[in-house]
N, C-alpha and C positions, 0 to 999 in steps of 0.2 A: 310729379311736375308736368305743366301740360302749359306750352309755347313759352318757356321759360318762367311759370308762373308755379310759386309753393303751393300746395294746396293742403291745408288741415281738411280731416274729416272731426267732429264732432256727435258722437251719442251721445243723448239724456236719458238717464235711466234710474228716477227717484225709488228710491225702498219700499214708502206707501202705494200702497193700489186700491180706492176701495172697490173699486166696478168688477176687478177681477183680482184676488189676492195675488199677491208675488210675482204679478202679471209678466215683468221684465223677465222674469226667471223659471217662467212654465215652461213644462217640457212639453214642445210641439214637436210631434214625429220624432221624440228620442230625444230635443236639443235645443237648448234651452232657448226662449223667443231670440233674447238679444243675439245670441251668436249669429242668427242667421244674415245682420246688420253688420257685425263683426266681419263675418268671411265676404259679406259680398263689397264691404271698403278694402278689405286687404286684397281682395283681389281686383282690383281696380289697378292698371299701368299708372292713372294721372295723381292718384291718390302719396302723399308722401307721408303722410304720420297719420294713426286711427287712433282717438283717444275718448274714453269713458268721463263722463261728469257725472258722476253719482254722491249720494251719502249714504249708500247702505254696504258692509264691509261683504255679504254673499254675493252680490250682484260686480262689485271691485274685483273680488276673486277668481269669480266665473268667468270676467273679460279679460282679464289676465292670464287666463287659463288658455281660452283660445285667441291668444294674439295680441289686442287690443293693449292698447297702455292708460293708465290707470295715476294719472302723474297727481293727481289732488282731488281729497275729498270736499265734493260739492259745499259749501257756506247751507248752513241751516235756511238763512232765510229765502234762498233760492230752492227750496226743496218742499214747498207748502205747496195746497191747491192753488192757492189765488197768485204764487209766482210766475213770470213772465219767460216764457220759452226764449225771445231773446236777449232777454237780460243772462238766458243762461251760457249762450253763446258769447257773448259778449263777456263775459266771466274769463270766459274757458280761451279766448283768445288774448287778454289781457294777462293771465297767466303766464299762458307759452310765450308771450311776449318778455315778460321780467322774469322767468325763470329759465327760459330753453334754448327760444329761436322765435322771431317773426315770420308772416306768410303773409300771403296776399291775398290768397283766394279762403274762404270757409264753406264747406259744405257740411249741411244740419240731415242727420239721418237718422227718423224716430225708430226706436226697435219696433215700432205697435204695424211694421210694415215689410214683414214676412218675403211677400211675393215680389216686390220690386226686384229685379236684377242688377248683377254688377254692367253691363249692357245697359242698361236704364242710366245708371250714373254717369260712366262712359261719356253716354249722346246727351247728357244734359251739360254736364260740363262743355262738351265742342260747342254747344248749342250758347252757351255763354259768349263763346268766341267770335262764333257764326254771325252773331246779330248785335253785336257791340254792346252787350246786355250789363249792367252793373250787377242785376239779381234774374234767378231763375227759379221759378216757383212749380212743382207737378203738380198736372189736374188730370179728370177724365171728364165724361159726358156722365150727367146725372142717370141714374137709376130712374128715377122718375120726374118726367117732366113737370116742372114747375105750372105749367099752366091749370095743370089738372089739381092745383093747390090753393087753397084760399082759408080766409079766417072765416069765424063764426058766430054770431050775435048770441046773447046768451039764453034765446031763445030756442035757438039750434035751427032754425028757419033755412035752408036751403034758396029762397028764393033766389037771391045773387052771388050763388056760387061757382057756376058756372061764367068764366070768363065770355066777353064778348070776341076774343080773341081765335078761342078755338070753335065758334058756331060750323057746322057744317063742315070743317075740316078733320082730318084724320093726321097719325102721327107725323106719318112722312112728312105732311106740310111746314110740321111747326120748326120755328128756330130750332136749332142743336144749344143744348145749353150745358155747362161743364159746372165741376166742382171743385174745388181744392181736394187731394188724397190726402197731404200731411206724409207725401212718404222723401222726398228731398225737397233741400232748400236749400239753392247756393249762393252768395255774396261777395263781392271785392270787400274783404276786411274794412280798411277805409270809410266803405259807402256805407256799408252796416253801421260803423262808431256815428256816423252823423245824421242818417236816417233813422236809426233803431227802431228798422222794419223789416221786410224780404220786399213788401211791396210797394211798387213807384212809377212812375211812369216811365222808368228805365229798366221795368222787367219784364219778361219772355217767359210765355206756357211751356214747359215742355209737357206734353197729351202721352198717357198711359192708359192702357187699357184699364173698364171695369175688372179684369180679372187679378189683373197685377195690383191693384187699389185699396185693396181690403186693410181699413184700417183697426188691429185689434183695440177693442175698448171694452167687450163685456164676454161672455159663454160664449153667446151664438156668432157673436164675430170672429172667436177661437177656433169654433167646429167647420165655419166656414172655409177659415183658412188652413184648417186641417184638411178638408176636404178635396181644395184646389191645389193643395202640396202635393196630396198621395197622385191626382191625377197627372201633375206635371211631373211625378216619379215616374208612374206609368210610362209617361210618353217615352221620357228617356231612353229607359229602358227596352222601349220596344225600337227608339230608334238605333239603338248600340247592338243592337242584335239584326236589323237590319242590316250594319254595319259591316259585320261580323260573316254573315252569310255574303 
């Protein structure tokens, strides 16, 4: 609860994967993706209920296993490719509603987002508060700048590729342009049921680093985020020993 306000956490975490098999349920660094979405809502102060929407019974088990609650299996027709991320939220608070308890606030956290911290949720939520915001949507600054992007006639003709935007200048110069990460997404209940968006003209960026952003979808987005896990072990580690001495 956070300035008197419920707050649900909501994981999505469908059975099919095909970009990555069992994708919710791969063992990254020993554990399995979604837990890592698991511990860092449960360990959130503002957070007051963490619940699973699934329809696969291993994926049910595993977030029950560490922590998570598991209170209904996903509706089939919410569990296809072509279904709607907040139709699924929208499920999952309609639910708790006619079977549990109502809340006010929903925050949407996809397992495919490893590196976000509980820290991250934290200040997005205050961040909610902070700016009288209805929804709060995470982004970072793109990887690559847009400008340096364009289509291509099906001749492959390069001639007007090159934006007129970027003549003679260099990075620095150019606008900062961000991205959606897909790694939170938070809502007034309420504004969610009559928007059926996260986004409006009553919502707030909260800005995440590139490194914290890595959204898993395929292998190499896996090994990526394997990679910035072991180094953000590292750190730890050498700071507790810092510590220590």
């Amino acid at each position: 609860m956070y300035n008197n306000k419920k707050i649900l956490c909501v994981i999505p975490a469908r059975g099919d994967s095909k970009g990555l098999p069992d994708k919710n349920i791969k063992k990254l660094l020993g554990k399995p993706l979604i837990v890592y979405s698991i511990e860092q809502a449960l360990n959130s102060k503002y957070i007051d209920r963490v619940i699973v929407s699934t329809d696969d019974k291993k994926i049910a088990d595993i977030s029950r296993k560490y922590g998570a609650e598991v209170p209904f299996v996903r509706p089939k027709k919410l569990a296809t490719d072509d279904a709607n991320g907040v139709d699924v939220v929208l499920h999952a608070i309609s639910w708790m509603e006619k079977n549990i308890e109502t809340f006010d606030i929903v925050i949407l956290l996809q397992p495919t987002s490893p590196l976000r911290t509980t820290e991250d949720i934290n200040n997005s939520i205050k961040l909610l508060f902070l700016k009288r915001a209805q929804t709060i949507v995470s982004i970072c600054e793109t990887e690559h700048h847009p400008y340096w992007s364009n289509t291509l006639p099906k001749n492959g003709n390069m001639k007007n590729f090159i934006r007129k935007e970027i003549i003679n200048k260099n990075r620095q110069q150019l606008p900062t342009f961000y991205r959606l990460n897909g790694a939170i997404y938070i809502a007034y209940c309420n504004y969610l049921k009559n928007l059926k968006g996260f986004i409006s003209k009553r919502t707030y960026a909260y800005i995440m680093s590139q490194e914290r952003s890595v959204d898993i979808d395929d292998y190499i987005d896996f090994e990526i985020a394997k990679i910035l896990l072991k180094k953000r072990e590292i750190k730890c580690i050498k700071m507790l020993e810092l510590y220590h001495d």
